[in-house]
Backbone of each chain as nested JSON, in Angstrom:
{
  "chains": [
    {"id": "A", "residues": [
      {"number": 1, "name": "UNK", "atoms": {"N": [0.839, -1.209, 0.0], "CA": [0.0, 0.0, 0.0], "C": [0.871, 1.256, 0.0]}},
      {"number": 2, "name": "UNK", "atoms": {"N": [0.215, 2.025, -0.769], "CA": [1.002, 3.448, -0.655], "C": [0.203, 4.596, -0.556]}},
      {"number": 3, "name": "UNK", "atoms": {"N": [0.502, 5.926, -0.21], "CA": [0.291, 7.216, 0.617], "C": [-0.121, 8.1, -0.057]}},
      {"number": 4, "name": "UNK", "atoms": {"N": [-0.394, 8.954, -1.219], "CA": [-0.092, 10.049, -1.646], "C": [-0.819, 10.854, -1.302]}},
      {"number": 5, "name": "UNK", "atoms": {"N": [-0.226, 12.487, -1.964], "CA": [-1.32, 13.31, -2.606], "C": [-1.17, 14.19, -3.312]}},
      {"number": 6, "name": "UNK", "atoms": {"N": [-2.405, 14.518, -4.096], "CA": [-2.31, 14.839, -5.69], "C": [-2.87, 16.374, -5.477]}},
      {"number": 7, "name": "UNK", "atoms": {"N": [-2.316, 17.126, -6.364], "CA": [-3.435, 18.653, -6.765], "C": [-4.881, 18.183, -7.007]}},
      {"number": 8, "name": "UNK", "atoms": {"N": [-6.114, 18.964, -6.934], "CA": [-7.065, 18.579, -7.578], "C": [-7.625, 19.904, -7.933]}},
      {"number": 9, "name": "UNK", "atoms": {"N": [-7.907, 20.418, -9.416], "CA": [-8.077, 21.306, -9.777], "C": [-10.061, 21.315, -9.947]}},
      {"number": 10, "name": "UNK", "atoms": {"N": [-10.031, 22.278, -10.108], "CA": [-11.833, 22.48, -10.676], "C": [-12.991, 22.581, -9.978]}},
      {"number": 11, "name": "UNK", "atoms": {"N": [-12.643, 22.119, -8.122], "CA": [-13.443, 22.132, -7.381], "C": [-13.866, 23.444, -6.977]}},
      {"number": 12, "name": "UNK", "atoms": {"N": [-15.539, 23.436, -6.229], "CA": [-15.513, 24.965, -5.944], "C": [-16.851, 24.687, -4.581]}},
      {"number": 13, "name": "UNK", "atoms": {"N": [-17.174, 23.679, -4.559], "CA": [-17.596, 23.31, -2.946], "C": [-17.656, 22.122, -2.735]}},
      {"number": 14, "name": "UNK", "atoms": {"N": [-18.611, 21.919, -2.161], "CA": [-18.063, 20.146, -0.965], "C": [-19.067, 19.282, -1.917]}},
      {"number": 15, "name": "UNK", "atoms": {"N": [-20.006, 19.69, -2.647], "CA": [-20.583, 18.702, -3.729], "C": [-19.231, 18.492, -4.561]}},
      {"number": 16, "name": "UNK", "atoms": {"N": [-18.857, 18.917, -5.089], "CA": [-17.329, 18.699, -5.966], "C": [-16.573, 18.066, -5.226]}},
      {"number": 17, "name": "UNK", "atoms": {"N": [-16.373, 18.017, -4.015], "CA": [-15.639, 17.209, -2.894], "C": [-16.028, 15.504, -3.107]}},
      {"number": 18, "name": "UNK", "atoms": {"N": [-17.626, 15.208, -2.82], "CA": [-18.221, 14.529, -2.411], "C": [-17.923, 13.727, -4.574]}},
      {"number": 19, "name": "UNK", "atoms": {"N": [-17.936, 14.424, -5.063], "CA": [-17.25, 13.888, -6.666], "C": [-16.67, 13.289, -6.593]}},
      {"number": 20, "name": "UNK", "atoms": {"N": [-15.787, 14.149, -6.285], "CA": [-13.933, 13.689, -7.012], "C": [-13.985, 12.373, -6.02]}},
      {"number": 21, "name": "UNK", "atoms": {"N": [-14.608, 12.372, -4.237], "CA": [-14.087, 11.157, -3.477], "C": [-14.638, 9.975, -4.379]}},
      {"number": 22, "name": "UNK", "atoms": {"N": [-15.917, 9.821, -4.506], "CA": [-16.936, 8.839, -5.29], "C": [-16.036, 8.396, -6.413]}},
      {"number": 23, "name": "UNK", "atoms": {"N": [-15.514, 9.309, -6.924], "CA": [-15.179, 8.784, -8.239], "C": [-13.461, 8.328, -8.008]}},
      {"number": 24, "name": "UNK", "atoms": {"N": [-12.523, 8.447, -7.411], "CA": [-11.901, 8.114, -7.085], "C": [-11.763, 6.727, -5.547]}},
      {"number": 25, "name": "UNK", "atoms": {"N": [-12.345, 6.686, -5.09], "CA": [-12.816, 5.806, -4.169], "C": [-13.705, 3.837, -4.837]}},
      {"number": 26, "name": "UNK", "atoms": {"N": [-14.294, 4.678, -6.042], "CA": [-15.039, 3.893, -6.668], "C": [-13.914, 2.771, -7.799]}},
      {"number": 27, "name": "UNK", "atoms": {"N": [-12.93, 3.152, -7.622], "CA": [-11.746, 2.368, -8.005], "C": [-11.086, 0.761, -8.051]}},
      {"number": 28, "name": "UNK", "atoms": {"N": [-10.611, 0.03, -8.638], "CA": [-10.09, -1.271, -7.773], "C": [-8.768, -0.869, -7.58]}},
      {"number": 29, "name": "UNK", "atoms": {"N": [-8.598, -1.355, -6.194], "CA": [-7.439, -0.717, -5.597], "C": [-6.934, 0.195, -4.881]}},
      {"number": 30, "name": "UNK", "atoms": {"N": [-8.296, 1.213, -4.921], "CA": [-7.474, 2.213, -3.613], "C": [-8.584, 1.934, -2.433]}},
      {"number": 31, "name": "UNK", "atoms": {"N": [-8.289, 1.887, -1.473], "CA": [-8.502, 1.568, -0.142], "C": [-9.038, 3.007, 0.49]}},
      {"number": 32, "name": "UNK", "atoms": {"N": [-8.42, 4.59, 0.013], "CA": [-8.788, 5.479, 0.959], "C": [-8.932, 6.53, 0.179]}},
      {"number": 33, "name": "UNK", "atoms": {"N": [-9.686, 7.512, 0.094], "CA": [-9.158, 8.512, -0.88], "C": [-10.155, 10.086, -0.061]}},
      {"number": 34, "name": "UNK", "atoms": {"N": [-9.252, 10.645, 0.137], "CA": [-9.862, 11.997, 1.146], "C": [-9.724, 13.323, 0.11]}},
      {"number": 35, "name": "UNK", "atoms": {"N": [-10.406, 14.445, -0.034], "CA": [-10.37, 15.315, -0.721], "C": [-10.635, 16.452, 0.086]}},
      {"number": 36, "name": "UNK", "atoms": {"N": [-9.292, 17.206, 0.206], "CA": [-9.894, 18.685, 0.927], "C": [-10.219, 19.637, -0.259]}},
      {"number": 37, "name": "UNK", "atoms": {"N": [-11.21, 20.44, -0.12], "CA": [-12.095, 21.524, -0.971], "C": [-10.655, 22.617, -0.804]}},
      {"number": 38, "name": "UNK", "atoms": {"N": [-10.207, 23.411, 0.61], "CA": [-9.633, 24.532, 0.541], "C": [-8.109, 24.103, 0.504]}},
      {"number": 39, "name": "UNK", "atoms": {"N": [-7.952, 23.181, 0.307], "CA": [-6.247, 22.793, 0.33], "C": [-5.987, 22.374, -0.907]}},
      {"number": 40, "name": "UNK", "atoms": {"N": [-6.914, 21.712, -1.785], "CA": [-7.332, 21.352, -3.252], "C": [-6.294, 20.272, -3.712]}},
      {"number": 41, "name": "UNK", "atoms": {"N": [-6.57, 19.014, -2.446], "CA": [-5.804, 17.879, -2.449], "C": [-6.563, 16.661, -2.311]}},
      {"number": 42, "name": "UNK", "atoms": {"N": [-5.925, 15.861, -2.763], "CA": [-6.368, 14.411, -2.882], "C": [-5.526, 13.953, -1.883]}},
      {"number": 43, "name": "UNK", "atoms": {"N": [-6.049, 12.873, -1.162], "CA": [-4.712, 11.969, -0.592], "C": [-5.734, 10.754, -0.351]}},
      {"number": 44, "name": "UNK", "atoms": {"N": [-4.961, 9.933, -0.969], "CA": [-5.358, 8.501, -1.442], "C": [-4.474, 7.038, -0.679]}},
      {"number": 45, "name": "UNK", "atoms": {"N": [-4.721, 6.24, -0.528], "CA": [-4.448, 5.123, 0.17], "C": [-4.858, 3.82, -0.583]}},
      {"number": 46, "name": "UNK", "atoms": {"N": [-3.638, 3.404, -1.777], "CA": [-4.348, 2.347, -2.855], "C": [-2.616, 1.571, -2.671]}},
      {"number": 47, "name": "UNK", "atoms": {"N": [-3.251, 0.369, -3.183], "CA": [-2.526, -1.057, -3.962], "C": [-1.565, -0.212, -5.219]}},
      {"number": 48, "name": "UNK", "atoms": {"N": [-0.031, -0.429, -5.216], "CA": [0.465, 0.153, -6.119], "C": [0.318, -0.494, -7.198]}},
      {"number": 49, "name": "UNK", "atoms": {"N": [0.262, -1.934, -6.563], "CA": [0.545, -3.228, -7.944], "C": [-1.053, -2.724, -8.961]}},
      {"number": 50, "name": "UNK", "atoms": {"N": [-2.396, -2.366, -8.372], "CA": [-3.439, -1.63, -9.593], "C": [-3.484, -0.881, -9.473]}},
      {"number": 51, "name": "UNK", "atoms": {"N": [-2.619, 0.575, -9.22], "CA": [-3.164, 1.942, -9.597], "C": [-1.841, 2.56, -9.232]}},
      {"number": 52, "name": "UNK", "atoms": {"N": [-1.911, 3.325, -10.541], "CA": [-1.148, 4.546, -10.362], "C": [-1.433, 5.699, -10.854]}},
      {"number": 53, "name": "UNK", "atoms": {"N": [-0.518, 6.923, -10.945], "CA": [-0.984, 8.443, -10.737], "C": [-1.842, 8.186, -11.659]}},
      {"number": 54, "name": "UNK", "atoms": {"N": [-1.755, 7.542, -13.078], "CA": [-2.553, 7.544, -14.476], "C": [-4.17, 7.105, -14.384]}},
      {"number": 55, "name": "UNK", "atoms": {"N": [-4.389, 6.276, -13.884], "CA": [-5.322, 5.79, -13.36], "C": [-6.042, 6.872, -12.639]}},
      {"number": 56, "name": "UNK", "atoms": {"N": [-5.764, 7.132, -11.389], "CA": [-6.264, 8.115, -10.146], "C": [-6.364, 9.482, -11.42]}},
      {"number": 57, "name": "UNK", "atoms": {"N": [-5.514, 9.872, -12.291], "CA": [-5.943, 10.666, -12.808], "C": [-7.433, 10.318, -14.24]}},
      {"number": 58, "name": "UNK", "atoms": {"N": [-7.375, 9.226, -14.527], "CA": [-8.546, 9.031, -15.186], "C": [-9.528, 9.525, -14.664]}},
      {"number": 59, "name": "UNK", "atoms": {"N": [-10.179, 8.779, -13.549], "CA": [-10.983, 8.997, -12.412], "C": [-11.31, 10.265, -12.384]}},
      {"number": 60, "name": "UNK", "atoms": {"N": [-10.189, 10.908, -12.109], "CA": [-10.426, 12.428, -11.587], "C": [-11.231, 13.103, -12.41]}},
      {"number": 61, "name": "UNK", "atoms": {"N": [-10.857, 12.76, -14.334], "CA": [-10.895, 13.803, -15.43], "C": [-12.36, 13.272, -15.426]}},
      {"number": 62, "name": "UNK", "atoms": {"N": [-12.28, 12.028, -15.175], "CA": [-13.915, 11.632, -15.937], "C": [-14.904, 11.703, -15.082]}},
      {"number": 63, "name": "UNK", "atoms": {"N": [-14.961, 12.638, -13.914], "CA": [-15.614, 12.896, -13.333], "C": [-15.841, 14.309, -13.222]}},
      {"number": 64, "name": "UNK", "atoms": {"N": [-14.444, 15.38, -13.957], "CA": [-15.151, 16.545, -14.405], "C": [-13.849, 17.816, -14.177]}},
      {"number": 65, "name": "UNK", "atoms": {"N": [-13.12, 17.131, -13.103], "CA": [-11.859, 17.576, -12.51], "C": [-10.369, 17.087, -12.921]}},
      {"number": 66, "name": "UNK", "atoms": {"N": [-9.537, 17.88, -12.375], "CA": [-8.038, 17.706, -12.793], "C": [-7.433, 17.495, -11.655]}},
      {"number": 67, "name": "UNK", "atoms": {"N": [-6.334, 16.614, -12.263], "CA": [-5.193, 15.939, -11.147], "C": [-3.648, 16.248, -11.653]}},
      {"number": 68, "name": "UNK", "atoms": {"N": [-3.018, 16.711, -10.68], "CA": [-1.354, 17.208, -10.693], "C": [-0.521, 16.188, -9.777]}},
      {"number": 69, "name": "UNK", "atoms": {"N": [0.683, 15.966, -10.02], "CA": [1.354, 15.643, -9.052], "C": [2.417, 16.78, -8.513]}},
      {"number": 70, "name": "UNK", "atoms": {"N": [2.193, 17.084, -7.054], "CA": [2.73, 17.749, -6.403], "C": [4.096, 17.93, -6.56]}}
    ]},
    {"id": "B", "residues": [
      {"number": 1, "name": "UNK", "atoms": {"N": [-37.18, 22.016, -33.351], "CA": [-36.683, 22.455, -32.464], "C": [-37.51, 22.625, -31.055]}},
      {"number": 2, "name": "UNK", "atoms": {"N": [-37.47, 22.306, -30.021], "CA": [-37.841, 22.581, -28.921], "C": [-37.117, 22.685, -27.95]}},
      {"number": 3, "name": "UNK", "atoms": {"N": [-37.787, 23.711, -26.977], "CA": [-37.423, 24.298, -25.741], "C": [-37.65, 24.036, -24.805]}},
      {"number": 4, "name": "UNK", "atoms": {"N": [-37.412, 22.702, -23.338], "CA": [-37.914, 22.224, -22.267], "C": [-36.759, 23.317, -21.007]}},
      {"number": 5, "name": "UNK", "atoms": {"N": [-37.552, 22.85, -19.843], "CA": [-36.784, 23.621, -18.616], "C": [-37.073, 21.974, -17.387]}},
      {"number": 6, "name": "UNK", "atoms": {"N": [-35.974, 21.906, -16.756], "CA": [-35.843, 20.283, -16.383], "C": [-34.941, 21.102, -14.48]}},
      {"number": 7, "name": "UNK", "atoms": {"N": [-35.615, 19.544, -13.947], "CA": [-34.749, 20.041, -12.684], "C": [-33.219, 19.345, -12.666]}},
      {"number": 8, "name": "UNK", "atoms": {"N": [-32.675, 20.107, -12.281], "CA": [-31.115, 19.368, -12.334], "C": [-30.56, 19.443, -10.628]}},
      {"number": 9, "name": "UNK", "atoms": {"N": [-30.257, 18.072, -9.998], "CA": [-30.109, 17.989, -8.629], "C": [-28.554, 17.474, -8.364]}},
      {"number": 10, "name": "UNK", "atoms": {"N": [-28.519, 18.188, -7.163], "CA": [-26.688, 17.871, -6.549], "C": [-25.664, 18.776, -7.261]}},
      {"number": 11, "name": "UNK", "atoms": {"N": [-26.127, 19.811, -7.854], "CA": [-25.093, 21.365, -7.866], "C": [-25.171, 22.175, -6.34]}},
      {"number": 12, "name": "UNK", "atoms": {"N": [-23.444, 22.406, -6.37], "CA": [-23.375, 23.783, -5.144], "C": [-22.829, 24.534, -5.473]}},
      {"number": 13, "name": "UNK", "atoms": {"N": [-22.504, 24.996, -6.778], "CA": [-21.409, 25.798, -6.97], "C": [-21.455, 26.298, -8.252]}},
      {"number": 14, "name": "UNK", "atoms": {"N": [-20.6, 27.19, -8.894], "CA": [-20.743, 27.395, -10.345], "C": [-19.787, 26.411, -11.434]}},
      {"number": 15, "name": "UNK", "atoms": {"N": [-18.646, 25.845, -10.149], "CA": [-18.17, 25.122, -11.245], "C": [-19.02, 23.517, -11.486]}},
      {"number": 16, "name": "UNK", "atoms": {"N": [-20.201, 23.528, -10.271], "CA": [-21.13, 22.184, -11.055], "C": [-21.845, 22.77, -12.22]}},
      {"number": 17, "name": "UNK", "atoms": {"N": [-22.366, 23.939, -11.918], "CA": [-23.335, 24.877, -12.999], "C": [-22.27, 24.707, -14.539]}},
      {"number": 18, "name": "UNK", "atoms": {"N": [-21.131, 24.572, -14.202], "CA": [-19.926, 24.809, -15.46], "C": [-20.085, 23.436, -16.097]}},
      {"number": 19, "name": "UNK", "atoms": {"N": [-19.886, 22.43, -14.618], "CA": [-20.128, 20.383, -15.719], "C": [-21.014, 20.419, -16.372]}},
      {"number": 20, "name": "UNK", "atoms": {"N": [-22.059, 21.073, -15.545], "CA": [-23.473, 20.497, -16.475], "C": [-23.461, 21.017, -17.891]}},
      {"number": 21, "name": "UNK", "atoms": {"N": [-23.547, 22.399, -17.942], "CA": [-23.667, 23.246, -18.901], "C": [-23.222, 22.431, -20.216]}},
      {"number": 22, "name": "UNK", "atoms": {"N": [-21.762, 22.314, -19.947], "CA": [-20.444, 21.378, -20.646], "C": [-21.149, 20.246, -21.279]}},
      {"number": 23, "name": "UNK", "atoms": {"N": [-21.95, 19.553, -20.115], "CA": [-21.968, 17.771, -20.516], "C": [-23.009, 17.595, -21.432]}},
      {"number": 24, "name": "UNK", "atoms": {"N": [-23.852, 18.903, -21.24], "CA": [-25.443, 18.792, -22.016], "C": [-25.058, 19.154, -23.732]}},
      {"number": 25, "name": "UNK", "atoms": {"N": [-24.325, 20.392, -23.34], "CA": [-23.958, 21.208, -24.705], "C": [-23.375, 20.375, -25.688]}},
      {"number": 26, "name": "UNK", "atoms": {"N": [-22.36, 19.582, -25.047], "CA": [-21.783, 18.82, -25.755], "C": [-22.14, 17.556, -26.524]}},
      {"number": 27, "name": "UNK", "atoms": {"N": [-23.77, 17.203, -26.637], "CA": [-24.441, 16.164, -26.863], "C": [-24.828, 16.845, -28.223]}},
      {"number": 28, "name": "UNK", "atoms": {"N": [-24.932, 15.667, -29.4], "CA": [-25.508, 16.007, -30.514], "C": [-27.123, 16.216, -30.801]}},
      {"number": 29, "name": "UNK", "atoms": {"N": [-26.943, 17.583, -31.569], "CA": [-28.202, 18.133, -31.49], "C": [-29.284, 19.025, -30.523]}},
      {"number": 30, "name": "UNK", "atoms": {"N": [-28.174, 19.541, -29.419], "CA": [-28.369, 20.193, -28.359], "C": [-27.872, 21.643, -29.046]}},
      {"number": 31, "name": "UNK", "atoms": {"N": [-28.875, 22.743, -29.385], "CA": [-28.159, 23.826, -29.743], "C": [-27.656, 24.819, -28.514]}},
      {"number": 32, "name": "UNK", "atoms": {"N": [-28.437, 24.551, -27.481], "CA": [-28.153, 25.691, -26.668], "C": [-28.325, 25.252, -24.81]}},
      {"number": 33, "name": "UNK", "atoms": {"N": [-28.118, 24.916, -23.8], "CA": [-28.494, 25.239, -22.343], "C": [-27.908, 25.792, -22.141]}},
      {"number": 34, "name": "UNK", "atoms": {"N": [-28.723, 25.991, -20.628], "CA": [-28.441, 26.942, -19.829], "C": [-28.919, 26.666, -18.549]}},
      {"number": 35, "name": "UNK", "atoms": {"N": [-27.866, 26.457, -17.404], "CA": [-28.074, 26.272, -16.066], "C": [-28.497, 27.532, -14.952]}},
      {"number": 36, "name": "UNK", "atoms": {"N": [-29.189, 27.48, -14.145], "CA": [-29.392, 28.113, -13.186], "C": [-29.067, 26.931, -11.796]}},
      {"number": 37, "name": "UNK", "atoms": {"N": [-27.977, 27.752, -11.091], "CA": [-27.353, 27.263, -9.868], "C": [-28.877, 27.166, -8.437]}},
      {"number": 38, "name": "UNK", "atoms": {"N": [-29.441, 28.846, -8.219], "CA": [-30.189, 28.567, -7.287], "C": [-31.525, 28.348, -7.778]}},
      {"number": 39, "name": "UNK", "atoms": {"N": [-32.389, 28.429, -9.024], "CA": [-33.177, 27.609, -9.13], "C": [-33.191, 26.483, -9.599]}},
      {"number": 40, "name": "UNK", "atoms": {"N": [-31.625, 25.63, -9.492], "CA": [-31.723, 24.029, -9.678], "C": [-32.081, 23.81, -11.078]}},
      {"number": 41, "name": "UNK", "atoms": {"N": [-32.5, 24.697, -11.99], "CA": [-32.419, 23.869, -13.947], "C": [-31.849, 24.356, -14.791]}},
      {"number": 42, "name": "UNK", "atoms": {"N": [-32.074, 23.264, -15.692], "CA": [-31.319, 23.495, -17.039], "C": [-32.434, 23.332, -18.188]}},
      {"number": 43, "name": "UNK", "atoms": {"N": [-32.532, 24.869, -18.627], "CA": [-33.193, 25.119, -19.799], "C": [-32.271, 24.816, -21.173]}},
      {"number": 44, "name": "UNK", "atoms": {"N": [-32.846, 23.895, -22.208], "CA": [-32.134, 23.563, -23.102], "C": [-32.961, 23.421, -24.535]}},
      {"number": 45, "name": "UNK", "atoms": {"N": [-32.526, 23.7, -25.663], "CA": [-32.876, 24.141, -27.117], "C": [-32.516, 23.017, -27.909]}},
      {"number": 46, "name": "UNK", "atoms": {"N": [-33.305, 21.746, -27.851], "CA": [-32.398, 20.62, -28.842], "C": [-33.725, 19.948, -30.205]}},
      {"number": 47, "name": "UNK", "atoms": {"N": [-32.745, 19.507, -30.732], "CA": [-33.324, 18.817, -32.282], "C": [-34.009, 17.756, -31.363]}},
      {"number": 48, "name": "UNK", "atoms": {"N": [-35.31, 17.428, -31.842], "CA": [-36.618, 16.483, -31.1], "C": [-35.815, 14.861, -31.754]}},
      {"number": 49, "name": "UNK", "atoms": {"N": [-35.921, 15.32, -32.653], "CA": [-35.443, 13.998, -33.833], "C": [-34.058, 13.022, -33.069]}},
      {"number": 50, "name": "UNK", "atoms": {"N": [-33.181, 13.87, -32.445], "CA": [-31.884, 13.553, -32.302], "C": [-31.969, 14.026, -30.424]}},
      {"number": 51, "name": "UNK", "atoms": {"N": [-32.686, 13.901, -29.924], "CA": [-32.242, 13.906, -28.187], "C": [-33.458, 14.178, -27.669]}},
      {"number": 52, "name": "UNK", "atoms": {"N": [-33.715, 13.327, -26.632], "CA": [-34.669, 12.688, -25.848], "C": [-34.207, 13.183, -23.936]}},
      {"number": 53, "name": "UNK", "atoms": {"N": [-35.393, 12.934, -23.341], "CA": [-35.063, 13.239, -22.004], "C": [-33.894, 12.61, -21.468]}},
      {"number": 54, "name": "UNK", "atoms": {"N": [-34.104, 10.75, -22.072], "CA": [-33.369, 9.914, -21.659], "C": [-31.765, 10.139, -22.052]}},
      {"number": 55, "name": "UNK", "atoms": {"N": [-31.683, 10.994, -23.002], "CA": [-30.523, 11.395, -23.331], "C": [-29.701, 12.007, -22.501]}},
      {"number": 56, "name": "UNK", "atoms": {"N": [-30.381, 13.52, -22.458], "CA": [-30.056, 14.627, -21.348], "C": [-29.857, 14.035, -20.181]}},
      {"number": 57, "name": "UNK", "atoms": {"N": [-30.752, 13.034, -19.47], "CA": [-30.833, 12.442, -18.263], "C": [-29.034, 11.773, -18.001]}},
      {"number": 58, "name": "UNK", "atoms": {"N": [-28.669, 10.884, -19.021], "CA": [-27.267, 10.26, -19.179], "C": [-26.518, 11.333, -19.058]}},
      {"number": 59, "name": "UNK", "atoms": {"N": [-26.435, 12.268, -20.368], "CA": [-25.631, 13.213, -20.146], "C": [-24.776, 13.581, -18.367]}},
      {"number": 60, "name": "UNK", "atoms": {"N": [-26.23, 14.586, -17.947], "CA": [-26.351, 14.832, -16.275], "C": [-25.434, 14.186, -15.483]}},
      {"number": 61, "name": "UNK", "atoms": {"N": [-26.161, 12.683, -15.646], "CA": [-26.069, 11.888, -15.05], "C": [-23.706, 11.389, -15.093]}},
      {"number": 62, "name": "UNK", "atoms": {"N": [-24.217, 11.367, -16.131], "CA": [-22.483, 10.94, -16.756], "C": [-21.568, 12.268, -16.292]}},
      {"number": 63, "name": "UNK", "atoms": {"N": [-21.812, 13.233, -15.853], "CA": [-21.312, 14.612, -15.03], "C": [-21.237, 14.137, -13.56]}},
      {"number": 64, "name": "UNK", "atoms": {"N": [-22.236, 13.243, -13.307], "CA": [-22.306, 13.003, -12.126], "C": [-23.531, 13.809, -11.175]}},
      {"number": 65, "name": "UNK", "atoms": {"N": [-24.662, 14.389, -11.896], "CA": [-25.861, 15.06, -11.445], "C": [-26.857, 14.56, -11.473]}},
      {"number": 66, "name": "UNK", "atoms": {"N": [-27.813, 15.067, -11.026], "CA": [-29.585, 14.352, -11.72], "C": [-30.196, 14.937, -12.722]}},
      {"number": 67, "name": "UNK", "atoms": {"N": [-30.656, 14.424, -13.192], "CA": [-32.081, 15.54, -14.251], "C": [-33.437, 14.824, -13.967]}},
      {"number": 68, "name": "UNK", "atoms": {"N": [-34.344, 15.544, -13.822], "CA": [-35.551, 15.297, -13.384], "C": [-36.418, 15.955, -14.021]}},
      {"number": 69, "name": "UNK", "atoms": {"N": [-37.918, 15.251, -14.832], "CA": [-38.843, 16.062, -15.496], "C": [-39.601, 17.124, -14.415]}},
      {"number": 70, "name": "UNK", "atoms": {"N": [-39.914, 17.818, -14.702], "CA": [-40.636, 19.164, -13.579], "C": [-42.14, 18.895, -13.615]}}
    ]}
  ]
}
């Protein structure tokens, strides 16, 4: 298991919060995924062996938002 | 051509008012919506022939919102 966290661009309240988690959470492989609105971060808790930044960034886009690595 | 006005549920913000706008517009044969944040719809201008409620509804829905007939 591994730690991160990512930029998350596009959000603008806690419905956009309650997004990006769903859609990133809704994943195989990540175990945790927290989204602060005013810090405009992801931090995720997934299986490296199925997911990486590419992935977590699919998720992100196809739900409406953008993902950076810090 | 016709003109419906639909409820659209689970926006808080302008950048949900921004997905929707995006996800509807972007459907073939949709000439024109238009979201309103605090009265919850999306008034939209589409070809009868080429897009259906059930359409718009996916659309929404594929943003990650509701659409609901009024």
């Amino acid at each position: 298991m591994a730690e991160k966290t990512y930029r998350v661009t596009g959000m603008g309240c806690e419905a956009c919060v309650a997004r990006v988690t769903k859609a990133v959470s809704a994943r195989d492989g990540v175990s945790r995924a927290a989204v602060d609105l005013i810090g405009e971060t992801l931090t995720v808790v997934y299986d490296e062996s199925r997911v990486d930044f590419a992935k977590l960034r699919d998720a992100v886009e196809d739900a409406g938002y953008g993902l950076e690595e810090i």
